[in-house]
C-alpha positions as CSV (number, residue, x, y, z in Angstrom):
1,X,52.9,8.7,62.2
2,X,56.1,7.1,61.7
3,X,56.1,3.6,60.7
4,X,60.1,2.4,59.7
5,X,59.9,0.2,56.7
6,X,59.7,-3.8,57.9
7,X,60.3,-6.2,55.9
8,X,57.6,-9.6,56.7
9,X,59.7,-12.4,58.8
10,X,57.4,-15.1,57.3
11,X,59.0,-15.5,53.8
12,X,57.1,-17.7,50.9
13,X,54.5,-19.7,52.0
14,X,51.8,-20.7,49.7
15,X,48.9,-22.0,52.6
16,X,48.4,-18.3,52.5
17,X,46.3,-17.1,50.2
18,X,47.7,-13.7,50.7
19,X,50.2,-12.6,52.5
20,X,52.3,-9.4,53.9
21,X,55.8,-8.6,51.5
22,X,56.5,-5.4,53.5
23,X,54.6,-2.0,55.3
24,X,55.8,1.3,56.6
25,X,54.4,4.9,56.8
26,X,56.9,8.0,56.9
27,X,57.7,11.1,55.2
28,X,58.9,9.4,51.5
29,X,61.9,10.6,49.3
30,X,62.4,9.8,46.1
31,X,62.3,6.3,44.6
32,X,63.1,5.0,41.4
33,X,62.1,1.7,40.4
34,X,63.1,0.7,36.6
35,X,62.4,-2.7,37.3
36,X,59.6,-2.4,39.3
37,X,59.2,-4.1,42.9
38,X,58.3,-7.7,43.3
39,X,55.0,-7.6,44.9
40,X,51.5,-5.7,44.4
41,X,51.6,-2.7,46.4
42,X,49.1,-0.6,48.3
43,X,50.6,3.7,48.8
44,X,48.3,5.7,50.8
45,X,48.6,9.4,51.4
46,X,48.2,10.6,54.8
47,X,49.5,14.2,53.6
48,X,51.3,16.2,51.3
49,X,51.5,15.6,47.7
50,X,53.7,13.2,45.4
51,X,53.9,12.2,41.6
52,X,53.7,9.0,40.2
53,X,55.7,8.0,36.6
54,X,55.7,5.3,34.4
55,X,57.7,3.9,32.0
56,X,55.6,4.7,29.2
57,X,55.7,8.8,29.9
58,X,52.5,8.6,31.6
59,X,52.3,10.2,35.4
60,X,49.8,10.6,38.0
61,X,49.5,12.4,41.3
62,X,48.9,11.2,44.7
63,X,47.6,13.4,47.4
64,X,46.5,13.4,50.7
65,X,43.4,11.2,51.0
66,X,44.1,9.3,48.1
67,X,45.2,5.7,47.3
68,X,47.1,3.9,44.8
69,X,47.7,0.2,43.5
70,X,50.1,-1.0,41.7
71,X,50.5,-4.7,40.1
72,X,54.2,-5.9,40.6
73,X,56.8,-5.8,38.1
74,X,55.6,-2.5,36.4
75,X,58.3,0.2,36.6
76,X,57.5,3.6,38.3
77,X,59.1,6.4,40.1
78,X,57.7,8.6,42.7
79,X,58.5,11.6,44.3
80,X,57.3,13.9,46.7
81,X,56.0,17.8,45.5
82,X,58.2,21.0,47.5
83,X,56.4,22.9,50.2
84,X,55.4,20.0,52.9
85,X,56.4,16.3,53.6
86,X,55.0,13.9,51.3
87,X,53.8,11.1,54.5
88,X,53.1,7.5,52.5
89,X,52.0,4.6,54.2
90,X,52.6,1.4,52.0
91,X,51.7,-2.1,52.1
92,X,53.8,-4.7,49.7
93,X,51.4,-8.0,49.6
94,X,51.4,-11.8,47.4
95,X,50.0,-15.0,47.6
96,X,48.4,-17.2,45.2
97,X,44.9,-15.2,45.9
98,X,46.2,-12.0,46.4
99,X,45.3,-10.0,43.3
100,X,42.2,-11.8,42.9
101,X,41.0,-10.7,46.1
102,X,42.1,-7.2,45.2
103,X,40.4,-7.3,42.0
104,X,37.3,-9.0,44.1
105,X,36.9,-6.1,46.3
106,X,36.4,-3.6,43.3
107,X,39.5,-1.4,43.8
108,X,41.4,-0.4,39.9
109,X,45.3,-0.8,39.6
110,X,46.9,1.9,38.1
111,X,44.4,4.6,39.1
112,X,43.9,6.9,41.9
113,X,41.0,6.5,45.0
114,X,39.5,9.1,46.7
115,X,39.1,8.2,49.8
116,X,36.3,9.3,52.4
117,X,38.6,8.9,56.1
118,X,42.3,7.8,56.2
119,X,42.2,7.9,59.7
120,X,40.9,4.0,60.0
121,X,43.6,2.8,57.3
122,X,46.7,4.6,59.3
123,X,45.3,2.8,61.8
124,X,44.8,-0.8,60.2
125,X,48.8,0.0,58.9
126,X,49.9,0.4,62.2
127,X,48.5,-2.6,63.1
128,X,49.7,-4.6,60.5
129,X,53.6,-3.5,61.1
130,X,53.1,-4.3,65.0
131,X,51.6,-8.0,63.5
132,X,54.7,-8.2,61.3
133,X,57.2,-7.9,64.1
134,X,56.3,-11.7,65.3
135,X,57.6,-15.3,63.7
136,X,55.4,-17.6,64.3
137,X,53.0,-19.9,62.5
138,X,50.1,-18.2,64.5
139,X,51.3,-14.6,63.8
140,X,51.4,-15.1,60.0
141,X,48.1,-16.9,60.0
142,X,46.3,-13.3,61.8
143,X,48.6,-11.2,59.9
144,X,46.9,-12.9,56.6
145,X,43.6,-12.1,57.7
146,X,44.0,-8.7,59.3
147,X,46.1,-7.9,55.6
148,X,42.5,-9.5,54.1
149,X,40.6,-7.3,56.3
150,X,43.1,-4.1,55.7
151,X,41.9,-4.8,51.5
152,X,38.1,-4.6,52.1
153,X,38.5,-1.6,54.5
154,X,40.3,0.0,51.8
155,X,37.5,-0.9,49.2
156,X,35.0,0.6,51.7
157,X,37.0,3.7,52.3
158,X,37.1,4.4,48.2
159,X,34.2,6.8,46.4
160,X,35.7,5.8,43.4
161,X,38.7,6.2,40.8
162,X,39.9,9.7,41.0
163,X,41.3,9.6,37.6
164,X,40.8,6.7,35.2
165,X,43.2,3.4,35.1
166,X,46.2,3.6,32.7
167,X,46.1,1.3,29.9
168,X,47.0,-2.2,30.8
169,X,50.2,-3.5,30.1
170,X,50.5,-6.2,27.5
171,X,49.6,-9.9,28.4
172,X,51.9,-11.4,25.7
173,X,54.8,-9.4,24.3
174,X,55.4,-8.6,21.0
175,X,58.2,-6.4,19.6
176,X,55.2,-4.9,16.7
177,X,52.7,-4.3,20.0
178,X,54.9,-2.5,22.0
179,X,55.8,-0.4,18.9
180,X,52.4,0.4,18.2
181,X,52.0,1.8,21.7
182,X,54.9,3.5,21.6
183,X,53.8,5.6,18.3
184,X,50.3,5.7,20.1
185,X,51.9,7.5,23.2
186,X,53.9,9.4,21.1
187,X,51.4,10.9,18.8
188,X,48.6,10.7,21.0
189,X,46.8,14.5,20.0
190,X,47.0,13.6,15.9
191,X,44.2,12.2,14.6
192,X,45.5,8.8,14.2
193,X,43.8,6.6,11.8
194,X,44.3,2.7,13.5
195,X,45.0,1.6,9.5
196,X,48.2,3.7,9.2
197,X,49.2,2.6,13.0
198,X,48.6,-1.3,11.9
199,X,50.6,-0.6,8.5
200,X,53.5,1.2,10.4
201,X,54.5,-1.7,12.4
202,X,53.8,-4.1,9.8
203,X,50.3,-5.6,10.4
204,X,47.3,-5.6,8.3
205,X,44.5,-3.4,9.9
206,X,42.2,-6.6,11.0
207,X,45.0,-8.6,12.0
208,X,46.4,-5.8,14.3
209,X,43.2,-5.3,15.7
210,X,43.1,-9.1,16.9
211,X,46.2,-9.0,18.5
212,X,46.3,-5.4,20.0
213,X,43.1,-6.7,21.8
214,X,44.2,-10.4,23.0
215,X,47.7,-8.2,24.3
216,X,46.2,-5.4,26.1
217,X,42.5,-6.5,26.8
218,X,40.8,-3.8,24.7
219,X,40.8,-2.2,21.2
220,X,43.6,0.2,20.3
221,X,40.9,2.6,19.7
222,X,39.8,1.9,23.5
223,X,43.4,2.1,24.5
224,X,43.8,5.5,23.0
225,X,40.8,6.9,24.2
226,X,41.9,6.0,27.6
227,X,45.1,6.9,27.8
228,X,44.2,10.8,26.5
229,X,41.5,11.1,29.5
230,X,44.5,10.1,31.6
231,X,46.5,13.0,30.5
232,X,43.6,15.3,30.6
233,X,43.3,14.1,34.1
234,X,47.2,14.6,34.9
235,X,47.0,18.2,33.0
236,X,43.3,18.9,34.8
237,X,45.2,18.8,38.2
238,X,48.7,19.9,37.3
239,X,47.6,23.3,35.5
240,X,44.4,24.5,37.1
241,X,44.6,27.7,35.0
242,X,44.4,25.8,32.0
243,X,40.6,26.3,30.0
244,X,38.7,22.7,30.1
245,X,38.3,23.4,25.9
246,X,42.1,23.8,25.7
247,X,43.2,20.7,27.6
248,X,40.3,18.8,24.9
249,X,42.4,20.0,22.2
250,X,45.8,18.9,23.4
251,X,44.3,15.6,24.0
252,X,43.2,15.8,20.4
253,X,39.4,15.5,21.0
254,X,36.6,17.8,20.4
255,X,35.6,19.7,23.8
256,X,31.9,19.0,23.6
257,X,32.8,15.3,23.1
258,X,35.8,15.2,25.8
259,X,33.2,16.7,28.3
260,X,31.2,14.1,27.8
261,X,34.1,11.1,27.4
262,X,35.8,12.9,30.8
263,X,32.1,12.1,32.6
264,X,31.9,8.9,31.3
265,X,35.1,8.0,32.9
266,X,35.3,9.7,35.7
267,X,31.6,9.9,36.7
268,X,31.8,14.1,36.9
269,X,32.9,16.7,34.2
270,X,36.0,18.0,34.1
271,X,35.3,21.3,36.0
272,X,33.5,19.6,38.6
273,X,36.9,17.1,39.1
274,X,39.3,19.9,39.3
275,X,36.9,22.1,41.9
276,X,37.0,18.4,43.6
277,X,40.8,18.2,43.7
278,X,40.8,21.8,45.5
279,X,42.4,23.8,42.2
């Protein structure tokens, strides 16, 4: 499947509720995006193997049978793993609607999706860059719903996150915040105490609390917790050798209590999700 990347003739039009930015599918080479792209995008693996990274440090893999979104304006990087061509179809979409629909149908930003058949999305992609090759009123109208349709066959496709969301990105920025984050990031496997994190940036402990929460949507204690499952994730698939009670202590947590954190979040233990991702 070779799908050249095509660019949507229809432009900005806000009738739509949500509409096509861009689609391709081919064998992907690196990208680096600093600033992010402009729209929400959809990355589905067809085959081969790629890594994800964020501006924060954090990273994830996408293999075949997988999918990814990503909210617009984050910065990432992605790149495909040696031994066989990394094939990515991708599908850039807006409109007024368009995230809500997304969030609508169920599917996480910022986490993987196992998915049970690709075969009907390459096929729903392929449609969709055939669609996008028109100019007309009537085109972008179909185009908008088969791009509605391609979301909820995408939601029906997923059994679920494969590894759990990255921690949101702020709603309001604040210099202190994105300190705070940084030094949670930073010393992620210490056993921080949320008092000494609030007085390093300046705050009092309560009133860092309020604001960590109305920034990023959840407690920094929440935020913490979720980001070192992530890592265990990443670490999980990128050293299979690595003992489930060693990864627990780089991530700073006891092993009996990350086992039962890692099910929690993932809906399976962490041996079971590395014996699911084929290590």
């Amino acid at each position: 499947m070779h799908l050249p990347f095509r660019l949507s003739p229809y432009g900005h039009d806000d009738r739509l509720p949500i509409r096509l930015y861009c689609i391709g599918a081919h064998a992907q080479h690196p990208v680096a995006r600093p600033g992010g792209f402009p729209v929400m995008q959809c990355f589905i693996a067809l085959r081969g193997k790629g890594r994800f990274a964020f501006a924060d440090g954090s990273s994830l893999y996408l293999g075949a049978g997988q999918a990814l979104l990503l909210p617009s304006d984050e910065a990432h990087s992605y790149d495909p793993l040696p031994r066989e061509p990394w094939l990515l179809g991708f599908v850039g979409f807006e409109g007024p609607s368009a995230r809500g629909i997304a969030d609508a149908c169920g599917m996480p930003f910022g986490a993987t999706i196992s998915l049970k058949d690709t075969a009907p999305l390459a096929d729903a992609v392929r449609t969709l860059w055939h669609l996008a090759d028109g100019a007309d009123a009537a085109a972008s109208r179909a185009l908008s719903s088969r791009l509605y349709d391609f979301l909820l066959l995408l939601a029906s496709l997923g059994t679920g996150p494969a590894s759990p969301a990255l921690p949101p990105p702020a709603r309001q920025s604040d210099a202190a915040l994105e300190r705070a984050v940084h030094y949670l990031h930073e010393h992620f496997a210490e056993p921080l105490v949320m008092s000494n994190v609030a007085s390093a940036v300046g705050y009092s402990v309560q009133h860092f609390q309020r604001l960590f929460r109305e920034a990023y949507g959840e407690p920094p204690l929440a935020y913490l917790r979720r980001f070192r499952l992530h890592q265990a994730a990443v670490w999980l698939e990128e050293t299979p050798g690595t003992p489930v009670s060693e990864i627990a202590g780089r991530i700073g947590m006891d092993p009996n209590y990350f086992i039962r954190a890692f099910k929690q979040a993932y809906g399976s233990p962490p041996g079971h999700y590395r014996r699911g991702k084929g290590k």
